[in-house]
DODO-441701 format. One line per field, with one value per atom (N, C-alpha, C): residue number from 1; residue in one letter; atom name; z, x negated, y. Coordinates in pm, 1 decimal. Each point is the difference from the previous one (the first is absolute). Example, Ala and Ser with C-alpha at 12.3 -4.5 7.8 and 13.67 -1.06 7.14 Angstrom:
REM DODO-441701
nr = (1,1,1,2,2,2);
rest = (A,A,A,S,S,S);
atom = (N,CA,C,N,CA,C);
zz = (780.0,0.0,0.0,-72.0,6.0,73.0);
xx = (-1319.0,89.0,-90.0,35.0,-82.0,77.0);
yy = (-569.0,119.0,120.0,105.0,119.0,109.0);
REM end
This chain:
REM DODO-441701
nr = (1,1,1,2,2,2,3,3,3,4,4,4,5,5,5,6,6,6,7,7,7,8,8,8,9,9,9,10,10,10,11,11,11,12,12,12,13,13,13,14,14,14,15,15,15,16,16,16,17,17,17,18,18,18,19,19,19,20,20,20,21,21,21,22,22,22,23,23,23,24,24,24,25,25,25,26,26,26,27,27,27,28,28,28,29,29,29,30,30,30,31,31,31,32,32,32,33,33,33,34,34,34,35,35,35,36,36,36,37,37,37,38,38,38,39,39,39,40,40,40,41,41,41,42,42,42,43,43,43,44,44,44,45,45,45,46,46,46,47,47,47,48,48,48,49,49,49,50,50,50,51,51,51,52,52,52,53,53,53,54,54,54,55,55,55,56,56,56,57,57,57,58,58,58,59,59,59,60,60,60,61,61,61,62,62,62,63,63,63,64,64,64,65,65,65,66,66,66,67,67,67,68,68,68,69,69,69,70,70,70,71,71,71);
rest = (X,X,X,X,X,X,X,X,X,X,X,X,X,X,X,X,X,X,X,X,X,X,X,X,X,X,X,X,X,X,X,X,X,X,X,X,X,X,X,X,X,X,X,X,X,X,X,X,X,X,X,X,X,X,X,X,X,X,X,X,X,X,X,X,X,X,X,X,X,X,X,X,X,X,X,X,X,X,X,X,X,X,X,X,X,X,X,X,X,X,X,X,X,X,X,X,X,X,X,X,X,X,X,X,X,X,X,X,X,X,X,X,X,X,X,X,X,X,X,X,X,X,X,X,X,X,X,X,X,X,X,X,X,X,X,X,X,X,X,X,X,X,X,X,X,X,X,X,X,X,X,X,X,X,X,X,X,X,X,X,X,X,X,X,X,X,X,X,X,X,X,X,X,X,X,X,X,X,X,X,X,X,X,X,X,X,X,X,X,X,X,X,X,X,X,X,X,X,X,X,X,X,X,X,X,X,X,X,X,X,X,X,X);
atom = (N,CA,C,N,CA,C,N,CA,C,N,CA,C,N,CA,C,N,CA,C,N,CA,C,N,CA,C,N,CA,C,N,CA,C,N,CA,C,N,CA,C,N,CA,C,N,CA,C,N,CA,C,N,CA,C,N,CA,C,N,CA,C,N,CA,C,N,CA,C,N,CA,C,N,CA,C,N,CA,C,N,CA,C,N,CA,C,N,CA,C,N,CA,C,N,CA,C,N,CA,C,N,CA,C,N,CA,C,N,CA,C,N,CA,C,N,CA,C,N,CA,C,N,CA,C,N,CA,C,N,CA,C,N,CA,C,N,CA,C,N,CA,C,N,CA,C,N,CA,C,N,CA,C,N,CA,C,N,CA,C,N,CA,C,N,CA,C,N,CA,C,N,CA,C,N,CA,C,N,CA,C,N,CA,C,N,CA,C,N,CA,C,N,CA,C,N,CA,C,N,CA,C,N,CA,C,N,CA,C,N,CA,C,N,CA,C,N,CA,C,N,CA,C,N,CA,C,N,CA,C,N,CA,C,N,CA,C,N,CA,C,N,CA,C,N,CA,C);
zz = (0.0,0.0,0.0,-78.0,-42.9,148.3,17.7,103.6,-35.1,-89.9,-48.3,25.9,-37.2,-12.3,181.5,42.9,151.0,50.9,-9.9,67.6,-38.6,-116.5,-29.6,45.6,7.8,62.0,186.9,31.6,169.2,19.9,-98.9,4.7,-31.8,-86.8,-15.4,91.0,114.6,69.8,133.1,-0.3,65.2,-0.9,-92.5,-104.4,-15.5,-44.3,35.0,150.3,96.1,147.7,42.9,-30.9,76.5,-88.0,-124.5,-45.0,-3.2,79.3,-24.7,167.8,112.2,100.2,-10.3,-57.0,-34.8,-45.9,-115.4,-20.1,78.6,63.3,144.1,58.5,51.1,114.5,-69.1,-67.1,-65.6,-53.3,-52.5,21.6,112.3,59.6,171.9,30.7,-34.6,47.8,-105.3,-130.6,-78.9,64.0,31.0,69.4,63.9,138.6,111.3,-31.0,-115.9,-31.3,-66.6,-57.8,-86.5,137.2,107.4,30.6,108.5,14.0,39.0,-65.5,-140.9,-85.9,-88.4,8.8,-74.8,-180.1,-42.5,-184.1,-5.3,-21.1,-23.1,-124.5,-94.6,-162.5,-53.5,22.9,-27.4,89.0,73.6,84.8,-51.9,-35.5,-81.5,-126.0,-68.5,-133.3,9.9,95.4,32.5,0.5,164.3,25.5,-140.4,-77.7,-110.3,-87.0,-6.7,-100.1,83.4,75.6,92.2,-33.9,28.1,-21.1,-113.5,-156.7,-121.0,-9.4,60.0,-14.0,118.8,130.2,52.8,-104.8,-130.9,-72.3,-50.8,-68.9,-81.8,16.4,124.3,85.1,22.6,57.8,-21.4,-121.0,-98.1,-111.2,-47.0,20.2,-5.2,76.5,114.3,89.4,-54.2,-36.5,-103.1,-111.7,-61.7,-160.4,77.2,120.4,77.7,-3.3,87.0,22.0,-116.2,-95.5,-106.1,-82.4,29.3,-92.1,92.2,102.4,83.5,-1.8,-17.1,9.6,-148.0,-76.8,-134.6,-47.8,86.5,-13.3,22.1);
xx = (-86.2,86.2,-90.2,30.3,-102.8,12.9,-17.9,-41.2,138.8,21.1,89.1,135.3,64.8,94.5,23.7,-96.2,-11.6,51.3,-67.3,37.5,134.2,57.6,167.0,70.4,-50.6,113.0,2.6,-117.0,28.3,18.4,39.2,121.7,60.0,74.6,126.2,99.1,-86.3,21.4,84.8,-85.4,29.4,133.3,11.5,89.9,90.6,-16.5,170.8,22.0,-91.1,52.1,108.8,-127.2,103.9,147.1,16.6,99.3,88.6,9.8,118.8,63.6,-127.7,50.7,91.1,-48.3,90.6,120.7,-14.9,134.2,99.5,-69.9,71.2,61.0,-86.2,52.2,134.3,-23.2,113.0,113.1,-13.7,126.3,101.5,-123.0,101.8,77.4,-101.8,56.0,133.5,-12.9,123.1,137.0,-18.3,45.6,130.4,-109.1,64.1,81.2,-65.7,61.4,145.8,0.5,132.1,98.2,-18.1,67.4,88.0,-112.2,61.8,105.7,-2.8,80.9,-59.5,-99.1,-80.4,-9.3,-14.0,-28.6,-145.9,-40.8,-111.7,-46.1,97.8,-35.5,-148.1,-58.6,-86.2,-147.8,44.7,-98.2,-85.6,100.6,22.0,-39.5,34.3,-76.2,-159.8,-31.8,-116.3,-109.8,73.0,-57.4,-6.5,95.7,13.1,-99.2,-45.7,-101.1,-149.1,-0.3,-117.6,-80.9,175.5,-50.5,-21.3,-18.8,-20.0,-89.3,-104.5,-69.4,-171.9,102.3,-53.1,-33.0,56.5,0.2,-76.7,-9.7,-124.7,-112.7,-29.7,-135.5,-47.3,108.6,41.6,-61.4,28.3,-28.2,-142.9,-47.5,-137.7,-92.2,6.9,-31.7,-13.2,124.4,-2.8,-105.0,-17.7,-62.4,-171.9,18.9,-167.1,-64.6,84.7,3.6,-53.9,72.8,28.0,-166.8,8.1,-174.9,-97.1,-22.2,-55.5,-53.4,120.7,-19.3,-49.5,19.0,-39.2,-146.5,-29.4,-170.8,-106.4);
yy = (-117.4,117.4,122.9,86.4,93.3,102.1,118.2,92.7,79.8,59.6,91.1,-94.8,-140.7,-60.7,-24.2,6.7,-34.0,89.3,142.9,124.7,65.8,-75.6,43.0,-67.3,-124.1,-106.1,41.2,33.5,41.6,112.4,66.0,156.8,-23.4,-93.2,-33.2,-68.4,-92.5,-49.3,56.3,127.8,91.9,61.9,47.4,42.8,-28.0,-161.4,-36.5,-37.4,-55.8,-9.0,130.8,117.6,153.2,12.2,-39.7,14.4,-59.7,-135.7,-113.6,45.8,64.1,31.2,106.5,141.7,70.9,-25.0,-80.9,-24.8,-116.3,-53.2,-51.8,63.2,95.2,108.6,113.5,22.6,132.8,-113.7,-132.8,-99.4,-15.5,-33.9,40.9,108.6,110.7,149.6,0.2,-33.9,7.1,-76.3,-142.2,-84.7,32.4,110.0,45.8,109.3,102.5,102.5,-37.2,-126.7,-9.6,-47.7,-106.2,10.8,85.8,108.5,84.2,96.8,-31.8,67.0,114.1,-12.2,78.5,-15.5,107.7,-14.3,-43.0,-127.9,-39.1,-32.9,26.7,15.6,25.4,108.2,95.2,-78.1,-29.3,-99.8,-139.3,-92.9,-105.6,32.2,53.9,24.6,2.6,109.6,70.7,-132.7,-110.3,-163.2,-70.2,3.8,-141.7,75.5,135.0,56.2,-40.6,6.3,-22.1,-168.9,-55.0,-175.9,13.3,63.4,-59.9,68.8,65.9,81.9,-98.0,-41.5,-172.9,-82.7,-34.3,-131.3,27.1,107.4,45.4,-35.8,55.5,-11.3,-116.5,-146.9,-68.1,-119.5,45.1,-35.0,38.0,100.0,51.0,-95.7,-45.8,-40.3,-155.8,-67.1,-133.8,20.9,35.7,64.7,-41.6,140.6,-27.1,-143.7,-67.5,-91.5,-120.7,-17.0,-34.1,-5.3,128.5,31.0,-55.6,-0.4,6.0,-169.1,-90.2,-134.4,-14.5,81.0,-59.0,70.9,41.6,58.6,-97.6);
REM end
């Protein structure tokens, strides 16, 4: 595994850890907010843009991977 494929894959790593928490956490907060009766529309969008924006990275991260074994 080259130096460069190394040092993306353990920022990516990163990367997606803080971001699957985030979007953990503001799930919840949405969660609670709806059933309190809250318009959580605008919220939810915001999360489901976040997670495809997760997959990506996601997928980058596969690809790394990918090369990495085939070097």
């Amino acid at each position: 595994m080259t130096a460069d494929i190394n040092n993306e894959l353990s920022e990516l790593r990163r990367e997606i850890a803080q971001r699957q928490q985030e979007i953990e956490d503001r799930q919840t907060l949405i969660e609670v907010l709806e059933e309190d009766g809250h318009d959580v529309l605008e919220q939810a969008i915001a999360v489901n843009n976040d997670r495809a924006k997760l997959a990506t990275k996601i997928a980058r991260q596969f690809q790394l991977v990918k090369a990495a074994t085939h070097s």
